[in-house]
Backbone of each chain as nested JSON, in Angstrom:
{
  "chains": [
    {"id": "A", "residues": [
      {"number": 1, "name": "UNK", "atoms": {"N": [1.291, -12.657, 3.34], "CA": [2.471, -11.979, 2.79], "C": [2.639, -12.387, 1.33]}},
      {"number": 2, "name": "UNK", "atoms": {"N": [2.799, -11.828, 0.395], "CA": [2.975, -11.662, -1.031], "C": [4.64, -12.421, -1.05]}},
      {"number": 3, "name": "UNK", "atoms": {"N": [4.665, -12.977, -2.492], "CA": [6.04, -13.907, -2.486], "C": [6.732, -13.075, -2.86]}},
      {"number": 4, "name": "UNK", "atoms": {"N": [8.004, -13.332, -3.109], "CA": [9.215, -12.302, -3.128], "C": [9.059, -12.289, -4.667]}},
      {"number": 5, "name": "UNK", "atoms": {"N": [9.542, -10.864, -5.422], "CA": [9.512, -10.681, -6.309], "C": [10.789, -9.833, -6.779]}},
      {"number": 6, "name": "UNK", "atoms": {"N": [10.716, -9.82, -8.16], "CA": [11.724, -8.706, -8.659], "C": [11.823, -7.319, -7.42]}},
      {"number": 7, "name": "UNK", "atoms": {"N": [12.957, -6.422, -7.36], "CA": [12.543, -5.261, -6.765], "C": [12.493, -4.186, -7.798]}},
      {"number": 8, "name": "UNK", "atoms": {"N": [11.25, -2.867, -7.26], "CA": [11.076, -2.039, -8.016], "C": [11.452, -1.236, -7.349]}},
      {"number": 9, "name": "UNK", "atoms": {"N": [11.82, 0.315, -7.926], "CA": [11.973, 1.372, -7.425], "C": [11.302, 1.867, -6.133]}},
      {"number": 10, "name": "UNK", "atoms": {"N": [10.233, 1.63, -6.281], "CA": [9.023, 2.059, -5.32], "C": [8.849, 0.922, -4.018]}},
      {"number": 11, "name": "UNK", "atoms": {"N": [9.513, -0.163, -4.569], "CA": [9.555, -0.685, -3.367], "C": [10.885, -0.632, -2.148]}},
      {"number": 12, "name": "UNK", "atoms": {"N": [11.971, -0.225, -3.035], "CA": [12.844, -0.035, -2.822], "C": [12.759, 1.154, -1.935]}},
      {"number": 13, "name": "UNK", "atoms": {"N": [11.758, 2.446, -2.057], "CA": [11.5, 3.429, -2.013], "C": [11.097, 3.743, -0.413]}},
      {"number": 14, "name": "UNK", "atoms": {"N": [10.002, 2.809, -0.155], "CA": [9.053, 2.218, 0.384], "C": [9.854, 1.717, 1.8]}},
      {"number": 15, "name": "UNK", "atoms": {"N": [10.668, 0.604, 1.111], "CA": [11.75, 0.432, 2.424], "C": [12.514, 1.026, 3.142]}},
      {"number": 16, "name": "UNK", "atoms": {"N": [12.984, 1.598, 2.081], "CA": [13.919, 3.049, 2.728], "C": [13.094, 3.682, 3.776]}},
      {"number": 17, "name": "UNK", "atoms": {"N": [12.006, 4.027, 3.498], "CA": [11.524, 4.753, 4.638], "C": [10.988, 3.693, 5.812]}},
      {"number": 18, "name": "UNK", "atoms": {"N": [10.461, 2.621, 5.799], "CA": [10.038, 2.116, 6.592], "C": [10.992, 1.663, 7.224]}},
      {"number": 19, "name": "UNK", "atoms": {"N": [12.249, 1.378, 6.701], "CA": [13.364, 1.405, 7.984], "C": [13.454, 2.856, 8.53]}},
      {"number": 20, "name": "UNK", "atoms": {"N": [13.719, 3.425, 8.332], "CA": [13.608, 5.017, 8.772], "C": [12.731, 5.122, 10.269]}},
      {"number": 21, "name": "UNK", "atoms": {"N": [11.205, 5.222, 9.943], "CA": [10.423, 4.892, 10.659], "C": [10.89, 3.695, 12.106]}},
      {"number": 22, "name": "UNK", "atoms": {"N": [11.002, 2.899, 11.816], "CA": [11.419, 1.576, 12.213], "C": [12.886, 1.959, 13.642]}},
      {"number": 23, "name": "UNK", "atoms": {"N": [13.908, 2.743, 12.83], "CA": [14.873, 2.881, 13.748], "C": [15.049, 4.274, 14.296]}},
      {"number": 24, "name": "UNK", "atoms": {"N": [13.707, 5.271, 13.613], "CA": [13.926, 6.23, 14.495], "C": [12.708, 6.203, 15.901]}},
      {"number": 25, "name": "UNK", "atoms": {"N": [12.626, 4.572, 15.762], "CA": [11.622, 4.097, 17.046], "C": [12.436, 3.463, 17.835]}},
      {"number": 26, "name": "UNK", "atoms": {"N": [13.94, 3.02, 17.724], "CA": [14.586, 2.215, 18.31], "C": [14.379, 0.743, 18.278]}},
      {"number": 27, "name": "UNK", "atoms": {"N": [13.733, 0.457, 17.416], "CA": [13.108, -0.606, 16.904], "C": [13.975, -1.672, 16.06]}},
      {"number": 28, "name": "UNK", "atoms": {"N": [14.171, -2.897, 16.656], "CA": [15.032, -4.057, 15.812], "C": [13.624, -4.224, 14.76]}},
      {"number": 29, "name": "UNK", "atoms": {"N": [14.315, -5.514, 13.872], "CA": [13.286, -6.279, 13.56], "C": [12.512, -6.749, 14.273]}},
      {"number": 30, "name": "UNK", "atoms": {"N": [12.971, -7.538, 14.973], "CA": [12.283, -8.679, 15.955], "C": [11.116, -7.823, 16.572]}},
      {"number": 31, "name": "UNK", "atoms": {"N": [12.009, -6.88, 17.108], "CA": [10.992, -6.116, 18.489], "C": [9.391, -5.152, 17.854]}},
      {"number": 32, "name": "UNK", "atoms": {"N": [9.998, -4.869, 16.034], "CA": [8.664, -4.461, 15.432], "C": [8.098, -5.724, 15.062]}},
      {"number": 33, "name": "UNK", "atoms": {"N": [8.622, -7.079, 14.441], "CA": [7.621, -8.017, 13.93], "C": [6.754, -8.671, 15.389]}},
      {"number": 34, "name": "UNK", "atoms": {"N": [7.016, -8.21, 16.668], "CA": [6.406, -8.877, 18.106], "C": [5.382, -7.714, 18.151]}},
      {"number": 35, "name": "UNK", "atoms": {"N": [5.499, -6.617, 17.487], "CA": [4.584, -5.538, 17.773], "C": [3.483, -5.861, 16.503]}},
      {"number": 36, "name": "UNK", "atoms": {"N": [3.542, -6.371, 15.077], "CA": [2.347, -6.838, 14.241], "C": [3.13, -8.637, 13.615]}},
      {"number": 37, "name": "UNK", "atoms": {"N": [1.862, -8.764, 13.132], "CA": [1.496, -9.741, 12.414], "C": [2.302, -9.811, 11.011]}},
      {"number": 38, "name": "UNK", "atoms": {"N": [3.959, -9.722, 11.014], "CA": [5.007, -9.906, 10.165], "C": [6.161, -10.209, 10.29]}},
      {"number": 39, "name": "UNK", "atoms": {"N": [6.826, -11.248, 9.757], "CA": [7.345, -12.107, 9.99], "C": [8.629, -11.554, 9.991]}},
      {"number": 40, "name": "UNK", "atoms": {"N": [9.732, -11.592, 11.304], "CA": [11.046, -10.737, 10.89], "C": [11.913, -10.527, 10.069]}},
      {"number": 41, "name": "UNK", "atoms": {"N": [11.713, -11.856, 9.542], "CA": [13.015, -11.821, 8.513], "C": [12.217, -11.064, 7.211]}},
      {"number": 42, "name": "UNK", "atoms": {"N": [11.076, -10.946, 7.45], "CA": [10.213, -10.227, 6.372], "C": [10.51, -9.019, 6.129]}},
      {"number": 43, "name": "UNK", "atoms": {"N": [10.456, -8.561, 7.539], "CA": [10.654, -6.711, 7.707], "C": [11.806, -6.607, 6.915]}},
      {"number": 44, "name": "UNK", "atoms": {"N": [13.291, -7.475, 7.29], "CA": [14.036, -7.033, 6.459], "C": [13.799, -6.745, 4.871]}},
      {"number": 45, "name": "UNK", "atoms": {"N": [13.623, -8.163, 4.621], "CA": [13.345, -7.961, 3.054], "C": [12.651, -7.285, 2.271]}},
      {"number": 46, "name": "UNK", "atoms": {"N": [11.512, -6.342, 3.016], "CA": [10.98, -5.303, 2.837], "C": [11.323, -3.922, 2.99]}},
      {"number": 47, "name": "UNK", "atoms": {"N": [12.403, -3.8, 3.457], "CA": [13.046, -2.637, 3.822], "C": [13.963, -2.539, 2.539]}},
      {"number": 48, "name": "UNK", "atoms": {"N": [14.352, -3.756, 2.258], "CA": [15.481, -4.092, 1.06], "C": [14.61, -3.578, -0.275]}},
      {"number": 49, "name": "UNK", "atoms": {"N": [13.466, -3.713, -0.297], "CA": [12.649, -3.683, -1.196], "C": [12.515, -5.141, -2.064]}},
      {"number": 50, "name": "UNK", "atoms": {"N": [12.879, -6.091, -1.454], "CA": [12.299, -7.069, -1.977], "C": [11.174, -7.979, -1.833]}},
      {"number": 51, "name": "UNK", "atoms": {"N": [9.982, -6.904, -1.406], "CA": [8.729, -7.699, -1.36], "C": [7.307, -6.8, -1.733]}},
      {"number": 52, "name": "UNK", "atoms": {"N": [6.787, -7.62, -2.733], "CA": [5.688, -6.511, -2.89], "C": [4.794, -6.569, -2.052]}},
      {"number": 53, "name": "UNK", "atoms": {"N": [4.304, -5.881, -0.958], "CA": [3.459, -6.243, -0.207], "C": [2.219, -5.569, -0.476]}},
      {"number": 54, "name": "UNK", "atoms": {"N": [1.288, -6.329, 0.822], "CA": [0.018, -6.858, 0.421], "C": [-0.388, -5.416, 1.131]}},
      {"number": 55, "name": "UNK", "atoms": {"N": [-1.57, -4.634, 1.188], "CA": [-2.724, -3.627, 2.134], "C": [-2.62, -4.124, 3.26]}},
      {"number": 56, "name": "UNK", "atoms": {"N": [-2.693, -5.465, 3.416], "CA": [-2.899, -6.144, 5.192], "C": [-1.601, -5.848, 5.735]}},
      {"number": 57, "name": "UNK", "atoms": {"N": [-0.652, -6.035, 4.795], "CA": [0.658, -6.302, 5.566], "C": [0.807, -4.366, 5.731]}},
      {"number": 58, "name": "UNK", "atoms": {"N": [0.75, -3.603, 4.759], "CA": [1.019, -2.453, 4.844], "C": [0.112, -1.495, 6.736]}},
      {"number": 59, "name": "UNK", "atoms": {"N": [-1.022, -1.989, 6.957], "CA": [-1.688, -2.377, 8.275], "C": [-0.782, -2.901, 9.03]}},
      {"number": 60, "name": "UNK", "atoms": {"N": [-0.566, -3.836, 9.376], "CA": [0.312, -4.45, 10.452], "C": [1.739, -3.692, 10.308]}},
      {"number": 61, "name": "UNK", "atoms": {"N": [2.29, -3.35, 9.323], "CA": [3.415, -2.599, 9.93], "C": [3.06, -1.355, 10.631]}},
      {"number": 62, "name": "UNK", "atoms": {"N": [1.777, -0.62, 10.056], "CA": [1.245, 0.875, 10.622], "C": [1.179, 0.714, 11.852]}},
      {"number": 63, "name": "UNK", "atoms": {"N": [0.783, -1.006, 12.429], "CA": [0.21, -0.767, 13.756], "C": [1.477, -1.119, 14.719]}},
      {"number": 64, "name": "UNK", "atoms": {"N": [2.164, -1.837, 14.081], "CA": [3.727, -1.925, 14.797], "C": [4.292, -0.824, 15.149]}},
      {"number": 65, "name": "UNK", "atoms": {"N": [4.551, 0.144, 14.285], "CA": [4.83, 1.367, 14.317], "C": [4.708, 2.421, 15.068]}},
      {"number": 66, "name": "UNK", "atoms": {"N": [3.567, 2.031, 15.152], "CA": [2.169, 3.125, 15.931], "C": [1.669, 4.471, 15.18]}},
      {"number": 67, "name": "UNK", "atoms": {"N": [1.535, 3.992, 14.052], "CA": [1.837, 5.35, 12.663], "C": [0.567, 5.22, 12.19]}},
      {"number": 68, "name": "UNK", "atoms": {"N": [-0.512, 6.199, 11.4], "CA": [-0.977, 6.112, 10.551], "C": [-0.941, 5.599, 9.226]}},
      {"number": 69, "name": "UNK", "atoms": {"N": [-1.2, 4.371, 8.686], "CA": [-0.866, 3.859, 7.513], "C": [-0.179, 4.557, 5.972]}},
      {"number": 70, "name": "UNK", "atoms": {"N": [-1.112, 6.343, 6.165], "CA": [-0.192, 6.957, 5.322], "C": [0.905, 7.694, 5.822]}},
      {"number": 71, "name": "UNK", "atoms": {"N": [1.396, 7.453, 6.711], "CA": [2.629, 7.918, 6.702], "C": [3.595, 6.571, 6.507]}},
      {"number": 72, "name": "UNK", "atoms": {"N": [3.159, 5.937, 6.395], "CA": [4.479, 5.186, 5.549], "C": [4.646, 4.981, 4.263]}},
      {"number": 73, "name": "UNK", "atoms": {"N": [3.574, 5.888, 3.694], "CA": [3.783, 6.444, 2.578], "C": [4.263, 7.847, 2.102]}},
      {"number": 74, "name": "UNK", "atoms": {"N": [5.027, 8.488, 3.292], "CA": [4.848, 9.922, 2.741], "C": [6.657, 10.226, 3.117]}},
      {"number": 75, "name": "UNK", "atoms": {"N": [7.091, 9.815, 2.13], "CA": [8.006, 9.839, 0.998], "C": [8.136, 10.276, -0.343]}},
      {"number": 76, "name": "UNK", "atoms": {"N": [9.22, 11.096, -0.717], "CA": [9.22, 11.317, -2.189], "C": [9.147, 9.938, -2.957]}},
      {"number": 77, "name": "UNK", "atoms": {"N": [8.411, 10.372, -3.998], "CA": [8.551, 9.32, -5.221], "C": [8.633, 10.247, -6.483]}},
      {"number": 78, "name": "UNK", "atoms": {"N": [8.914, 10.119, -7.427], "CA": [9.36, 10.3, -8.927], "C": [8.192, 9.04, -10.026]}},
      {"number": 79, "name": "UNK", "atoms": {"N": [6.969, 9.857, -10.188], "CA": [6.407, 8.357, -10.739], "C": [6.76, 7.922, -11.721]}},
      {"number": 80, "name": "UNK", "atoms": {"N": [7.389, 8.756, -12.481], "CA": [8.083, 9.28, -13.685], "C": [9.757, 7.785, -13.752]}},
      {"number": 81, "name": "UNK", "atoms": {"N": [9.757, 7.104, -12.763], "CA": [10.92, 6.44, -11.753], "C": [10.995, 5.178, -12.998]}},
      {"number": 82, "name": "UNK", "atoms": {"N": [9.373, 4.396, -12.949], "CA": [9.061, 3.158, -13.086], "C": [8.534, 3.252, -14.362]}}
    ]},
    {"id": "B", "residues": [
      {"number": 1, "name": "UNK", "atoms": {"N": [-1.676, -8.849, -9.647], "CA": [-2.667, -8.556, -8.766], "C": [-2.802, -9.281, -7.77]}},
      {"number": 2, "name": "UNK", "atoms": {"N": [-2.809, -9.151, -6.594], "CA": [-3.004, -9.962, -5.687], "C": [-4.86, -10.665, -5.751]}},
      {"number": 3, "name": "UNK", "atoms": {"N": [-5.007, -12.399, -5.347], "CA": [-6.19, -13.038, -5.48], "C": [-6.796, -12.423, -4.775]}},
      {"number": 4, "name": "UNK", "atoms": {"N": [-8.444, -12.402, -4.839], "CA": [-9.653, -11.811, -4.082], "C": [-9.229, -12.517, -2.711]}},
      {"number": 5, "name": "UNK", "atoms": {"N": [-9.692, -11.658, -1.925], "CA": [-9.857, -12.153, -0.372], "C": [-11.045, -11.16, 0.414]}},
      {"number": 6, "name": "UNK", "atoms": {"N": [-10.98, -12.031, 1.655], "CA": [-11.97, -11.545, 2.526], "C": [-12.11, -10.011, 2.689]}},
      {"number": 7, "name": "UNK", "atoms": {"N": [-12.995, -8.78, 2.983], "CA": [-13.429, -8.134, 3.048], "C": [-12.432, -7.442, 4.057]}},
      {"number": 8, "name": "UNK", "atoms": {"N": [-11.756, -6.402, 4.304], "CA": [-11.33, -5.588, 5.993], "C": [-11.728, -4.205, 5.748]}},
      {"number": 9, "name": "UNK", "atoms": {"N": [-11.84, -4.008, 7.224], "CA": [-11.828, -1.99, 7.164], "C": [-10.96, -1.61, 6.459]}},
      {"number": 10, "name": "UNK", "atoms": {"N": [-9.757, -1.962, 6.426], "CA": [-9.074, -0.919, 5.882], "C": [-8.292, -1.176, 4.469]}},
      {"number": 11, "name": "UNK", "atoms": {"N": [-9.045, -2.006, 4.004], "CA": [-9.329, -2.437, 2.09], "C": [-10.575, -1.447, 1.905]}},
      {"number": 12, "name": "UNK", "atoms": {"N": [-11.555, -1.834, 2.473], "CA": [-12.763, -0.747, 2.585], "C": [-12.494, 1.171, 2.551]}},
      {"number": 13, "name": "UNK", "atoms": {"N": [-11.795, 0.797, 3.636], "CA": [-11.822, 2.414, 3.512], "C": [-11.044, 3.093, 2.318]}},
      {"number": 14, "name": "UNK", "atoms": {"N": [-9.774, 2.049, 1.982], "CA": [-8.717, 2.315, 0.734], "C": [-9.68, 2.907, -0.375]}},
      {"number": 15, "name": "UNK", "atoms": {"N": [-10.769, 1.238, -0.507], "CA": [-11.266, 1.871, -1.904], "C": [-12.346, 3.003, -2.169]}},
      {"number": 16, "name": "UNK", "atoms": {"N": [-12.973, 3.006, -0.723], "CA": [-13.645, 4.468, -0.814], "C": [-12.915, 5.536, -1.73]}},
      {"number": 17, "name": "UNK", "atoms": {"N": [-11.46, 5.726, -0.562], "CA": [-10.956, 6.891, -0.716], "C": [-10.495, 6.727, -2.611]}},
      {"number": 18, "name": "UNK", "atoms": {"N": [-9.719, 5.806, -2.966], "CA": [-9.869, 5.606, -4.546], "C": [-10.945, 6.101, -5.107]}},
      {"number": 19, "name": "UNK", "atoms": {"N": [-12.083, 5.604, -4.771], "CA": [-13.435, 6.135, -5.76], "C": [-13.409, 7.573, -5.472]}},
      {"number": 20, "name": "UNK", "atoms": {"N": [-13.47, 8.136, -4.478], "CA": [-13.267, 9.15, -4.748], "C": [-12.438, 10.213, -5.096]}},
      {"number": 21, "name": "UNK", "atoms": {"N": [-11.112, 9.726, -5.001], "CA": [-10.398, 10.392, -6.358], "C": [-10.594, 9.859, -7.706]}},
      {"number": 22, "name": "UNK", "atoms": {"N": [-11.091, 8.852, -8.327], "CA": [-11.315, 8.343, -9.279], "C": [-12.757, 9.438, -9.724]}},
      {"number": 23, "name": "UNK", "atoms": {"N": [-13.819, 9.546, -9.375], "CA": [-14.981, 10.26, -9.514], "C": [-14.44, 11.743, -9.503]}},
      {"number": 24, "name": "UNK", "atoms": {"N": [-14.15, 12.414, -8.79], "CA": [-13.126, 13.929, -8.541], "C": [-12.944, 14.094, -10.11]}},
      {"number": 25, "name": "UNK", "atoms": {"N": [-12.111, 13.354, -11.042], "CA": [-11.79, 13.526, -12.073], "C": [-12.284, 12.865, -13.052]}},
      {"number": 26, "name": "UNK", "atoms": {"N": [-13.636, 12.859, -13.049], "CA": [-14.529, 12.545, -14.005], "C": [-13.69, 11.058, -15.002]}},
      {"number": 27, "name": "UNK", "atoms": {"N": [-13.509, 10.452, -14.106], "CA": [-13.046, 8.988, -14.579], "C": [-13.548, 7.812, -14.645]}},
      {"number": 28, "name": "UNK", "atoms": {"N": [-14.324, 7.223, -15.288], "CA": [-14.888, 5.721, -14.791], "C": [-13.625, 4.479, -14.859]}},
      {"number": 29, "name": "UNK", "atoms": {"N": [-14.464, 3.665, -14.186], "CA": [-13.272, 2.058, -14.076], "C": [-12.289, 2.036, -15.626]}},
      {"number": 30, "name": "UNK", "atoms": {"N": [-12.903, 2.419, -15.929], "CA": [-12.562, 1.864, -18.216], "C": [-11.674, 2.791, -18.279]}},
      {"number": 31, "name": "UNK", "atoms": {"N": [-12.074, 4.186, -17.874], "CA": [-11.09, 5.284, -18.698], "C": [-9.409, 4.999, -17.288]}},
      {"number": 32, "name": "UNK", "atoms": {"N": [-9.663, 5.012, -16.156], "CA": [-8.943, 4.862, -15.141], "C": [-7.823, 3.381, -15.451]}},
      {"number": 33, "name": "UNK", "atoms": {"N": [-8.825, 2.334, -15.84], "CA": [-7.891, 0.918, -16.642], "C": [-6.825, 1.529, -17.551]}},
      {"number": 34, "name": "UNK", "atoms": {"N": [-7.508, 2.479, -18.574], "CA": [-6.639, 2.731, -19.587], "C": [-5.504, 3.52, -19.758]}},
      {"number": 35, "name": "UNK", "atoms": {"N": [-5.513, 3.931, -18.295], "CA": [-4.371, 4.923, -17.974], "C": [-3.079, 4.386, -17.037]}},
      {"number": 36, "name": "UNK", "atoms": {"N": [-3.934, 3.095, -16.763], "CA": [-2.796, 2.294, -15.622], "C": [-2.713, 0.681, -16.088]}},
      {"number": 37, "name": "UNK", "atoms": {"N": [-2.139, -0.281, -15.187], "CA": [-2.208, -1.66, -15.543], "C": [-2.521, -2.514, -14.447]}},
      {"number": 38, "name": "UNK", "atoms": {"N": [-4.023, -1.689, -14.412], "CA": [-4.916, -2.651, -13.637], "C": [-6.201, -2.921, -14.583]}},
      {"number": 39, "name": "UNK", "atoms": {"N": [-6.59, -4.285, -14.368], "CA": [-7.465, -5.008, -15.309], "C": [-9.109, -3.54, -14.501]}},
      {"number": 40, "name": "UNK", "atoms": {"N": [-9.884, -3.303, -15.508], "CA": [-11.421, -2.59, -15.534], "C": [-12.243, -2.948, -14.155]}},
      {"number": 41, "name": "UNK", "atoms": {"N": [-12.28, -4.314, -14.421], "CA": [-13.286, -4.88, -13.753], "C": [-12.594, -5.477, -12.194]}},
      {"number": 42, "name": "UNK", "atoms": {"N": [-10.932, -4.964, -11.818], "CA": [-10.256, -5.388, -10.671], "C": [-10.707, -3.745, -9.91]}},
      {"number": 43, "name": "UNK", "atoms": {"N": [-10.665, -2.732, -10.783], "CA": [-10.701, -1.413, -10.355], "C": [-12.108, -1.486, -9.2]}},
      {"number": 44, "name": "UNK", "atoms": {"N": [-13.353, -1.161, -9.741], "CA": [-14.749, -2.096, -9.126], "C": [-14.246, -2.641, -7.975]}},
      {"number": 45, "name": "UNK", "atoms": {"N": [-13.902, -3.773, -7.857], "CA": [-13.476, -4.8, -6.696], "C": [-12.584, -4.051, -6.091]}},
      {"number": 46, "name": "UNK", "atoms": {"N": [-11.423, -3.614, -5.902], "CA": [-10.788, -2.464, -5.206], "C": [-11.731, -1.516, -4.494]}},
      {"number": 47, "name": "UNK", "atoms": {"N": [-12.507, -0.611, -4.843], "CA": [-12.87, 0.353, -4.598], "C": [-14.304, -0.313, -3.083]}},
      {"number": 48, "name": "UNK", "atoms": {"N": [-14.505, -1.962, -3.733], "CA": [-15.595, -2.72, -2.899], "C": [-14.612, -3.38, -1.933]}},
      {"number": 49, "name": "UNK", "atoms": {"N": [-13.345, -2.476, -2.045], "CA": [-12.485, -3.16, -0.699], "C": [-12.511, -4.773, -0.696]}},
      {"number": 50, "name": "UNK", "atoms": {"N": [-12.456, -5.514, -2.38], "CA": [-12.457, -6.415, -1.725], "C": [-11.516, -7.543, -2.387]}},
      {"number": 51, "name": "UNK", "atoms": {"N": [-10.561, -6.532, -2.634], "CA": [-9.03, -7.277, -3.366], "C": [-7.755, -6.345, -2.32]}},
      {"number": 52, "name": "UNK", "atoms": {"N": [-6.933, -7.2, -1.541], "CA": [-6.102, -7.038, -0.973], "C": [-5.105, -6.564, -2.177]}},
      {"number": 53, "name": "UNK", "atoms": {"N": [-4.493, -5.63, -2.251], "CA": [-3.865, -5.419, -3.553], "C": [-2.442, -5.437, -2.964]}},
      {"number": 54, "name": "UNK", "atoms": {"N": [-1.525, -4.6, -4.093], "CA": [0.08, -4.908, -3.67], "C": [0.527, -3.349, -3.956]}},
      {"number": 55, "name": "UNK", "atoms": {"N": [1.332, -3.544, -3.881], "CA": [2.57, -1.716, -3.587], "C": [2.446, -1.787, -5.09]}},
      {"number": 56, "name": "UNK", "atoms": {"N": [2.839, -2.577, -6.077], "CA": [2.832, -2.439, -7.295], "C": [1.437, -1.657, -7.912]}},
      {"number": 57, "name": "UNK", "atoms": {"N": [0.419, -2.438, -7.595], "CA": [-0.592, -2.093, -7.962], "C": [-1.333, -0.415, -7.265]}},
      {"number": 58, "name": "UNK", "atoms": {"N": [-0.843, -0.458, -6.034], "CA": [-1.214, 1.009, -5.537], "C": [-0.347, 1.942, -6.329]}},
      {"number": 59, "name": "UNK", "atoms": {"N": [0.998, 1.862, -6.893], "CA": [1.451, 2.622, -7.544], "C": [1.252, 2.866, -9.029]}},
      {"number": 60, "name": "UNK", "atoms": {"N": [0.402, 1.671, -9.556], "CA": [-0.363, 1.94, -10.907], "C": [-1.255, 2.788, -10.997]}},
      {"number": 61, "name": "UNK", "atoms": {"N": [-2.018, 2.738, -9.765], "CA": [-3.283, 3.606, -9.824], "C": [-3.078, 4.644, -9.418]}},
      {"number": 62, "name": "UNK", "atoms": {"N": [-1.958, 5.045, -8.871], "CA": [-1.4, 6.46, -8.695], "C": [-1.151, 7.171, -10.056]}},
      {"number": 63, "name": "UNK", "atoms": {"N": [-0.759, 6.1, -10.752], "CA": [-0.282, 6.693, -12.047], "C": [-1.508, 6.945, -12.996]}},
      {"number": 64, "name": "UNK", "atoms": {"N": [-2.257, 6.151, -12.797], "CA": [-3.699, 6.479, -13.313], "C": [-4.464, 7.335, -13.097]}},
      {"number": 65, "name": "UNK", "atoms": {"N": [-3.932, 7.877, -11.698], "CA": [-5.075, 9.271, -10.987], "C": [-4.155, 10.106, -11.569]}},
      {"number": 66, "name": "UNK", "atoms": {"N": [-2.459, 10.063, -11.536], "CA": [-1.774, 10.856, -12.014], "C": [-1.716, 11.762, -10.305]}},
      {"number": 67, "name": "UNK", "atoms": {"N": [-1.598, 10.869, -9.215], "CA": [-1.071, 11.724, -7.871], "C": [0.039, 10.913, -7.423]}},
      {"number": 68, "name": "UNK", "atoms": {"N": [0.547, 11.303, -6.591], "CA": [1.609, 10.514, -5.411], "C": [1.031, 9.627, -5.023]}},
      {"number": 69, "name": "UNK", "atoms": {"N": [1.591, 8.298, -4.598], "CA": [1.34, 7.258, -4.324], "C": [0.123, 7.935, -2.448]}},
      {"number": 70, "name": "UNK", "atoms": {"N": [1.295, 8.6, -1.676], "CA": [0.723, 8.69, -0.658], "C": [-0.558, 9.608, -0.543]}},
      {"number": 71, "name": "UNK", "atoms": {"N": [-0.887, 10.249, -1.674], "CA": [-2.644, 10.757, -1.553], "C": [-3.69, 9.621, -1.705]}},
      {"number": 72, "name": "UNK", "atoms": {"N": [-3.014, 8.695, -2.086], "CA": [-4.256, 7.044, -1.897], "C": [-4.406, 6.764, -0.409]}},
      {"number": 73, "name": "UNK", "atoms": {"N": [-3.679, 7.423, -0.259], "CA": [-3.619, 7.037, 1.919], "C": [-4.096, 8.084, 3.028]}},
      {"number": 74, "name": "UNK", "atoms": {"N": [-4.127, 9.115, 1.881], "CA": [-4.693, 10.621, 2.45], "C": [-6.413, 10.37, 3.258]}},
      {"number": 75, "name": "UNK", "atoms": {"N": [-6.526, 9.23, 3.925], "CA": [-7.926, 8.729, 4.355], "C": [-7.901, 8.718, 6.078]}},
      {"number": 76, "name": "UNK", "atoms": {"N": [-9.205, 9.063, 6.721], "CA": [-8.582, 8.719, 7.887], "C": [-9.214, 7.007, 8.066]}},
      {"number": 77, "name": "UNK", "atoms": {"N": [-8.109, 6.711, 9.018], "CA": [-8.663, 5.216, 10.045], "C": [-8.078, 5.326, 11.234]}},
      {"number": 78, "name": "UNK", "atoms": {"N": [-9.118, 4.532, 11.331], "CA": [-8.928, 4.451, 13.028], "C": [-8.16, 2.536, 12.84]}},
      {"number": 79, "name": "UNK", "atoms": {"N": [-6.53, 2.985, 13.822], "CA": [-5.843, 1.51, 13.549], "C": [-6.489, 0.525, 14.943]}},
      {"number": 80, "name": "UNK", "atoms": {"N": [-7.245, 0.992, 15.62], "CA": [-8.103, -0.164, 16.147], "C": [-9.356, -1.057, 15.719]}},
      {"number": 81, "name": "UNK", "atoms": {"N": [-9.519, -0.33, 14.397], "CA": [-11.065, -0.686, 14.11], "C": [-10.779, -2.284, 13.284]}},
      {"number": 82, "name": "UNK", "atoms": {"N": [-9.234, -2.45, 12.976], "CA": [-8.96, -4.346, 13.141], "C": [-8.352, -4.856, 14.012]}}
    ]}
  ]
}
């Protein structure tokens, strides 16, 4: 897991949807970080957009999920944002 | 940038799919560097799947292909193959 950093738009972005994802599974934290390899209090802070995360980690949430990795990318963005 | 690390499918398959939007538009590592703020010679290692990168950095090189973040993900995998 990547250390906490400033938040950017895009990560901010990023979270938004992956909570989305996340609770239109009925899904706590807990019950998605028991489903991959990420740490709960993580999920939050990633939802918050305060974590830049890593490809691996972006994987382990896909597989928590049960999602294809790009769909937790397929969200508007504005690249124009950052 | 996130440090070099071990090799996975699905760093691998990432940077396929990069090279080949990177090649699509007649771009090498140099001209693709100069359009984003990823170091030349990290681009290479990406594409050899073999830099775990970060949300930051996938969204540089979006900006460098000049697509949506989520056409870098437009790849298939299979989420058992880790």
């Amino acid at each position: 897991m990547a250390k906490k950093q400033t938040k950017t738009a895009f990560q901010v972005a990023f979270g938004k949807h992956l909570e989305k994802l996340r609770t239109e599974r009925d899904l706590s934290y807990r019950q998605l970080a028991q489903r991959c390899d990420v740490d709960f209090s993580n999920i939050s802070k990633i939802e918050k957009g305060e974590i830049n995360i890593q490809l691996s980690s972006v994987l382990q949430l896909a597989k928590g999920l049960n999602v294809n990795p790009k769909q937790l990318f397929e969200f508007e963005f504005d690249l124009d944002k950052e």
